[in-house]
N, C-alpha and C positions, 0 to 999 in steps of 0.2 A: 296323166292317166296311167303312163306302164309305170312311174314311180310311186303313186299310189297300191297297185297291184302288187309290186314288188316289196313292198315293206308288209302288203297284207300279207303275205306268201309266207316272209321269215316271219311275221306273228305264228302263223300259221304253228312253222317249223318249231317256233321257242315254244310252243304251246304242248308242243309234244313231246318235249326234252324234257321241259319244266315240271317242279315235283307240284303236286297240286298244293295248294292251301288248304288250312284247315280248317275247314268250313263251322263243326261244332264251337269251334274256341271262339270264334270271331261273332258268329250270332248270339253266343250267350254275353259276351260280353258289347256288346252294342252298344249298351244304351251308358255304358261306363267310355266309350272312345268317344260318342258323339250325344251330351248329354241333355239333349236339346231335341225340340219336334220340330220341323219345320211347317211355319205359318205366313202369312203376308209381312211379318215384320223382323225374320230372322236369315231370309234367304243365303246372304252373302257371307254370313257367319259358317250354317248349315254346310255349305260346299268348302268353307275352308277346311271344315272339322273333316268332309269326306273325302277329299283328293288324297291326303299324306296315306290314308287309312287302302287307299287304291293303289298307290306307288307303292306302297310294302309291299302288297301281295300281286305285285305285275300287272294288274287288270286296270288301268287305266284306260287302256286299247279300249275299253269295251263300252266305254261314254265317247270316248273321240272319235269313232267309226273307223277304227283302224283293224278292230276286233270284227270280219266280216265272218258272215257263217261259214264254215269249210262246206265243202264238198261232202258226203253222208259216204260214197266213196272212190276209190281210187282206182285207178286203169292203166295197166302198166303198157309197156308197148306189144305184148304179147295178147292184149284187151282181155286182160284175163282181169276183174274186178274183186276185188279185196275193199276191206273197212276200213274208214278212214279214221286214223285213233284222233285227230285232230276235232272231226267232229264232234264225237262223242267227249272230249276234253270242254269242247265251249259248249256244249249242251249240260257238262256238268257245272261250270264257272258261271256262265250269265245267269242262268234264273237263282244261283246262291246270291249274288251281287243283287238282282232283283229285289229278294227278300230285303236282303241288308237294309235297301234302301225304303222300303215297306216298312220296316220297322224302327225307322226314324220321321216318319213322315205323320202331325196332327189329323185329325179328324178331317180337318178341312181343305189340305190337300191331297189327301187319297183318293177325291175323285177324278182328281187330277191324269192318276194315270190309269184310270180303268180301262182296260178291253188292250193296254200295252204288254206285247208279248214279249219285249225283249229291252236288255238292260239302257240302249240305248236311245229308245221308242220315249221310254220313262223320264229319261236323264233330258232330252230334248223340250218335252212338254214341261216339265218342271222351270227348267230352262227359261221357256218362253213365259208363263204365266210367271211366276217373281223374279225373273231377271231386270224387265222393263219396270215393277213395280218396285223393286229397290232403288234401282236410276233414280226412279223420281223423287222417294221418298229422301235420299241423300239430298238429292237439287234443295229439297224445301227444308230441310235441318241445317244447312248450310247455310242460308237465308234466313233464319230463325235466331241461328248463330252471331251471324254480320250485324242483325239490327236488333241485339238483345239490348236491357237500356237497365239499367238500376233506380227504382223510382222510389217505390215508397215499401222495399223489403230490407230486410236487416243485410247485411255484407256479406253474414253466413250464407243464406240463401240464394241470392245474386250470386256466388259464387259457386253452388251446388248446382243449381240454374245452369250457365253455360257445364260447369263439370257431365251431367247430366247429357246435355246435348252432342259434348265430345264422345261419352260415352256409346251413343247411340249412333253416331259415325263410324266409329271402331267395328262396333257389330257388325253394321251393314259393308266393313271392307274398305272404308274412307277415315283412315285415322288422321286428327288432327295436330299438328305437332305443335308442341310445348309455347314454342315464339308465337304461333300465331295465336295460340293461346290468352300468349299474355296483350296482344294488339287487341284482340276483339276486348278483355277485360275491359282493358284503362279505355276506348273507345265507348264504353258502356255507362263513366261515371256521370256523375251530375257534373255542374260547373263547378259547386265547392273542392269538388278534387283537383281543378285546372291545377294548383300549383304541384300537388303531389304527381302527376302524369308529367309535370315536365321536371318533376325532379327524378323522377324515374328513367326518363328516356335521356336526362344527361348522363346518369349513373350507367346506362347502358351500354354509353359508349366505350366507356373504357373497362368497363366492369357489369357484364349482362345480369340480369336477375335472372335465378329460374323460378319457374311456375310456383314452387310450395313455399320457396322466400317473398312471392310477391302477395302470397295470401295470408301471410305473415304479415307483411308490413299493412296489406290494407285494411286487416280486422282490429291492429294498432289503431293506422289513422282515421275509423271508424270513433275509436272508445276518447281519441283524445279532440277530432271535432266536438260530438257527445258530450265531453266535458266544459268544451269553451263556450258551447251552447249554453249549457245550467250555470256556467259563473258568471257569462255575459247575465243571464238573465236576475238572475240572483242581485248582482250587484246594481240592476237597473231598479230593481223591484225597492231596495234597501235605499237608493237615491231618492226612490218615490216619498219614501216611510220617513225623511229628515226633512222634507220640505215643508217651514213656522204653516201651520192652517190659521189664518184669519177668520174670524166673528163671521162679517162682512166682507165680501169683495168689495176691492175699492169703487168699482164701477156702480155696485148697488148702492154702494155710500152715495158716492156723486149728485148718482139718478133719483136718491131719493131726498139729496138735499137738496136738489132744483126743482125738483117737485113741491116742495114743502116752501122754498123762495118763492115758486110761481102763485101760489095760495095765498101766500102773505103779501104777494106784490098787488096780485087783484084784487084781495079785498080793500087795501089802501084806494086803488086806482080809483073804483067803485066808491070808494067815503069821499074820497075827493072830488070825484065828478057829481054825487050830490048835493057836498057841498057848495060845490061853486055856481051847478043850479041855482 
């Protein structure tokens, strides 16, 4: 507690040495430092764009609760009261930080901080409602990620497919790095790829792919399965087409000159067993 106190105290102190920021420069240009609204699906991105934009101008104090309200004013030992320029310093800095962050915020988190008087009240609530909604949303891209599968899309796609997914980790603050990248890829193919997955993980040993080399080689051994596919077929089809076509199967032959014996033998059988009546 007295070490919290005491670091409130020098905020206090640096608050009143410190030349103020420029509040005009910074609010017109807003929406060029942080070019983005905050919504349910941009959280982690949002607060990365706003922290650096708070450490320039020293006000970070004022989301961590470091920045507590001074004192309106001061009592010296002679209890003689004077104005505290300190107060009046964070009465001018929080509600500009306020704004700032009012006017990065979509439609549909604004009501997020209604009836929030102060920059910290704000940064809290915010906080809580997409903090925990990003969590999650990471958990379940991640999962999306591990059991993505190449079925029946072209290799460009399956490839934009997880790209996409990485992408949207980054946002949220959970970037995916390059190797694991390439694991989930070749984890993703059919069985026709088995050999190329393990000519790739020998090549890796002594000589790792990176990510844009292996998208290289797989839109290759895309085009050149693809190929062996239409010559295998090609050439089955052209074995079909030299095969002599017989009249008659021989079987119809057979069948129909035992049918034609069985005719000619009963009516014998039949002339002979009259006759011998």
């Amino acid at each position: 507690m007295a070490s919290s106190s005491a670091t409130s105290s020098s905020f206090s102190a640096a608050l009143t040495s410190s030349p103020s920021p420029t509040p005009n420069f910074v609010i017109s240009n807003i929406a060029n430092l942080i070019p983005i609204k905050l919504d349910n699906s941009n959280f982690l991105l949002w607060k990365s764009l706003f922290r650096p934009i708070l450490q320039s101008h020293c006000l970070e104090p004022f989301i961590d609760g470091l920045a507590l309200i001074p004192p309106r004013d001061l009592t010296d030992s002679a209890n003689k009261t004077t104005p505290n320029p300190a107060f009046f310093e964070w009465c001018e800095k929080d509600p500009t930080l306020l704004s700032w962050i009012n006017a990065t915020l979509s439609n549909s988190a604004l009501p997020y901080i209604v009836g929030m008087e102060t920059t910290k009240a704000a940064w809290d609530s915010l906080e809580c409602r997409y903090g925990s909604f990003s969590r999650s949303h990471i958990i379940e891209l991640k999962k999306r990620l591990q059991h993505i599968k190449r079925e029946s899309s072209s290799m460009q796609d399956y490839l934009h497919q997880i790209q996409v997914l990485a992408d949207q980790l980054a946002t949220y603050g959970s970037p995916v790095g390059d190797e694991d990248l390439i694991l989930h890829t070749l984890a993703g193919l059919p069985s026709l790829y088995h050999p190329f997955q393990t000519a790739i993980r020998t090549k890796s040993r002594h000589d790792p792919v990176s990510l844009k080399e292996l998208h290289t080689l797989l839109i290759c051994e895309e085009l050149s399965l693809t190929e062996d596919t239409t010559n295998d077929s090609s050439t089955a089809f052209n074995a079909r087409r030299t095969v002599p076509q017989r009249s008659s199967p021989p079987g119809n032959f057979t069948a129909s000159h035992n049918q034609q014996h069985r005719h000619s033998s009963g009516s014998f059988n039949c002339s002979s067993r009259n006759s011998i009546s």
